[in-house]
C-alpha positions in Angstrom: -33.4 4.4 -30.0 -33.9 4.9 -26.7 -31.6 3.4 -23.4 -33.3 2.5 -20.1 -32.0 4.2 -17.3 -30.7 2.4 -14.9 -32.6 1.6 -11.7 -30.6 3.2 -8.6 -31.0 2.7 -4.6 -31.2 5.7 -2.5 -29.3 4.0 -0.1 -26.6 3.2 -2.3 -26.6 6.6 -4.2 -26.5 8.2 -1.1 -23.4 5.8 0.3 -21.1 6.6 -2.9 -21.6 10.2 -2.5 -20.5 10.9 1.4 -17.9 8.0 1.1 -16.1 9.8 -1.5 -16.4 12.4 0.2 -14.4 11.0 2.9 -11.5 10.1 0.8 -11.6 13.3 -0.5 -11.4 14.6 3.0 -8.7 12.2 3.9 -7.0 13.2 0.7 -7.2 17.1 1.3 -6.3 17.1 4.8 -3.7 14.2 5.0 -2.5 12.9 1.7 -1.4 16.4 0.2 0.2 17.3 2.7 2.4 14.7 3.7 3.6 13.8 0.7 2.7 10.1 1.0 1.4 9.2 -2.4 -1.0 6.3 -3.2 -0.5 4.4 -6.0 -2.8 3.4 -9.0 -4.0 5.5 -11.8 -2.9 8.5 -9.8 0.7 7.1 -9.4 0.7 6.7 -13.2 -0.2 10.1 -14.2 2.8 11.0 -12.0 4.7 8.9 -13.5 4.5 9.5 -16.8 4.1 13.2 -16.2 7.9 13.0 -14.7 9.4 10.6 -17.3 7.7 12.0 -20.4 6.6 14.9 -19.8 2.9 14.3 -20.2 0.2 16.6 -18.5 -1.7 15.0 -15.7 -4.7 16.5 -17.5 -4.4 14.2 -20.2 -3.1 11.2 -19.0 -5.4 11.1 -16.0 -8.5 11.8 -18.5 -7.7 8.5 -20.9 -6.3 6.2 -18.6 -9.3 6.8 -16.0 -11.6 6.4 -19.2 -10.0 3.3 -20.3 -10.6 1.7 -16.8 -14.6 3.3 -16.7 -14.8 1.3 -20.2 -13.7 -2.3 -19.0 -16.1 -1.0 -15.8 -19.0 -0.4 -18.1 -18.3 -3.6 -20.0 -18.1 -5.9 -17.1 -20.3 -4.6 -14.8 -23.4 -2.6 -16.3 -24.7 0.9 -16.5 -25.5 1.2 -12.8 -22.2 1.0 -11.9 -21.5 3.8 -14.3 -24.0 5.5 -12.7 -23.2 4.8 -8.9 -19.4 6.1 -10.2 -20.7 9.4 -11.9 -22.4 10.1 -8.0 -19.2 9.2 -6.2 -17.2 11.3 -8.6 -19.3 14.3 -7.8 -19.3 13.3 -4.0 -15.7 13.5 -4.7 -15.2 16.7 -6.5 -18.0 18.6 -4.1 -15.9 17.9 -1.0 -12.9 18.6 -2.1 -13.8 21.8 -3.3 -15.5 22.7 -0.1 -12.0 21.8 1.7 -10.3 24.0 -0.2 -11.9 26.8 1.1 -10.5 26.1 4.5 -7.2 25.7 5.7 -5.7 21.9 6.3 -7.1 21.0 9.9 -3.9 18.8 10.8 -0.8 21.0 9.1 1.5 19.3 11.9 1.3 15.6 10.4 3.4 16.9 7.7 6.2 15.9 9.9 4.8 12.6 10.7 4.3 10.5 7.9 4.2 7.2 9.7 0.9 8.7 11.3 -0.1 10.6 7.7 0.1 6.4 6.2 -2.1 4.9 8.1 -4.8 7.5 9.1 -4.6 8.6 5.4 -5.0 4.5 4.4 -7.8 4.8 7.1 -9.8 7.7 4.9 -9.4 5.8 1.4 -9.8 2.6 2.7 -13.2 3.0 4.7 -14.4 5.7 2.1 -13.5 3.4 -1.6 -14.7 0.2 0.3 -18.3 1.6 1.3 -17.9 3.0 -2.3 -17.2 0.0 -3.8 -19.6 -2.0 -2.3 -22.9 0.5 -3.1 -21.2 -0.3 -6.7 -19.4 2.5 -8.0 -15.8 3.7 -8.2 -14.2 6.9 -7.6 -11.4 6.5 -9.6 -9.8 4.3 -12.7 -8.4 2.2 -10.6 -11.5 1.3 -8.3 -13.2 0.4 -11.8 -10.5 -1.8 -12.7 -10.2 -4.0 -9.6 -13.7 -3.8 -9.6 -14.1 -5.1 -13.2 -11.4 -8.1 -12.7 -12.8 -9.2 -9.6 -16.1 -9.3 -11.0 -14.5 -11.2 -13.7 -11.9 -14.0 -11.5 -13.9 -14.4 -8.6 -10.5 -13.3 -6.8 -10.9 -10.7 -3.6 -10.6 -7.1 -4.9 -8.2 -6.0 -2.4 -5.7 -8.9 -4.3 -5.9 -6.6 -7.0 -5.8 -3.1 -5.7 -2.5 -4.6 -4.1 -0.8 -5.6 -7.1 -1.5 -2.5 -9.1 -0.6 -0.3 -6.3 2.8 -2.7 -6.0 3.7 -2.3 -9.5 3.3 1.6 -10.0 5.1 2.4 -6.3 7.8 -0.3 -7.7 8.1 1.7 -10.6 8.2 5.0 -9.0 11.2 4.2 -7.1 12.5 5.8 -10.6 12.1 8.8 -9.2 10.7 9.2 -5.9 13.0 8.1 -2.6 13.1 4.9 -1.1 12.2 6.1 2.4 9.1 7.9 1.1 8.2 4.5 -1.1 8.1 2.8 2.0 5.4 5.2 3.9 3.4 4.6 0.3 3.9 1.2 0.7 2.6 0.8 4.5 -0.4 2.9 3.2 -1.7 1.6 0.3 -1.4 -2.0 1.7 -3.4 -0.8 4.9 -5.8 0.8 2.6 -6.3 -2.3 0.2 -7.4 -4.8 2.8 -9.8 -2.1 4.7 -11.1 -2.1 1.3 -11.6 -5.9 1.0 -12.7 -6.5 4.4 -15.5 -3.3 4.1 -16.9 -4.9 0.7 -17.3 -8.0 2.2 -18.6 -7.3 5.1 -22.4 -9.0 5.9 -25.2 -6.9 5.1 -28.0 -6.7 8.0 -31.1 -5.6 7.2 -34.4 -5.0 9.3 -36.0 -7.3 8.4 -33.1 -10.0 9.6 -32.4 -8.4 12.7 -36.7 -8.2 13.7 -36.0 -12.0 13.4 -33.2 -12.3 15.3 -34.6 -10.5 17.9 -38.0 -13.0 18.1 -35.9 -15.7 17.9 -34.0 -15.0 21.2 -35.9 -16.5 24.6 -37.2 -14.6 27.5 -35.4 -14.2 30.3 -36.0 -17.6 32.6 -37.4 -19.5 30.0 -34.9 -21.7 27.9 -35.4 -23.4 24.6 -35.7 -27.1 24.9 -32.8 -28.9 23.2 -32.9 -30.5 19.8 -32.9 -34.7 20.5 
């Protein structure tokens, strides 16, 4: 038996892959070196890599694969489509980046600046992401999934998952360093929110904007 493919936008195929390609920039170049972690599935793996031993290999492959399932469930093919782009729009840059040194090796020592321009690169690059419908990671598909699901605003979610594994890495990782994570992945969670639901102008609405407006000298009568 045969599937349908799913039908996919240019537009959108081509958003997914150069916005993850930004956070994989951001992540390279500011997020590795800094130290300031986010939190999320990648928090997680970290988690359970230092508590029980488990090999990010593993854990990251299920727990990522249990969120693309509730994704796939709730919200369809295409998004497991758009995700599969973003993923390799992902992996791509990163892997070009590595070929080259880090181009800011100084903010090492500033992680007040490494929070929020790092929170600037995953919050711009998963929100344009998330709104041509795909997800870069586990956690994108699951705030993805439940806001589809609650009707809530996604960043609500991304916040409380993102709370609850930096609260639980406090385990293990310092408290000052917690609090830089903190700053970040709450910047980073409303950029997402506020890029998502941004309005959407197209052409054709901005030709009619334009017609609408009067020529110079000539006002429109008012309404009576």
């Amino acid at each position: 038996m045969a599937f349908p493919l799913p039908k996919l936008k240019f537009g959108n195929c081509a958003a997914a892959f150069l916005a993850s390609g930004l956070q994989a920039f951001g992540m390279y170049n500011i997020h590795a070196l800094s130290g300031v972690t986010e939190g999320g599935v990648f928090g997680v793996v970290l988690l359970l890599n230092h508590w029980l031993h488990l090999s990010p290999a593993v854990s990251s492959f299920f727990l990522n694969a249990a969120c693309y399932a509730l994704g796939w469930r709730t919200l369809g093919r295409t998004f497991i489509a758009y995700s599969l782009i973003a993923s390799c729009g992902y992996s791509v840059t990163y892997g070009i980046c590595e070929q080259f040194p880090p181009l800011w090796p100084q903010i090492a020592s500033m992680p007040l600046l490494a929070s929020v321009a790092g929170a600037l690169f995953i919050g711009l690059g998963a929100g344009v992401c998330v709104r041509a419908g795909g997800a870069t990671s586990g956690d994108d598909a699951l705030s993805m999934s439940l806001a589809h699901l609650t009707g809530k605003p996604i960043e609500r979610f991304y916040l409380v998952f993102d709370l609850t594994v930096l609260a639980l890495s406090l385990s293990y990782i310092p408290v000052r360093r917690i609090g830089y994570s903190l700053l970040t992945v709450a910047l980073s969670g409303q950029l997402i929110g506020l890029v998502q639901r941004a309005p959407k102008i197209s052409g054709k609405n901005r030709k009619t904007s334009l017609k609408l407006q009067p020529k110079p000298g000539k006002e429109r009568p008012e309404e009576l």
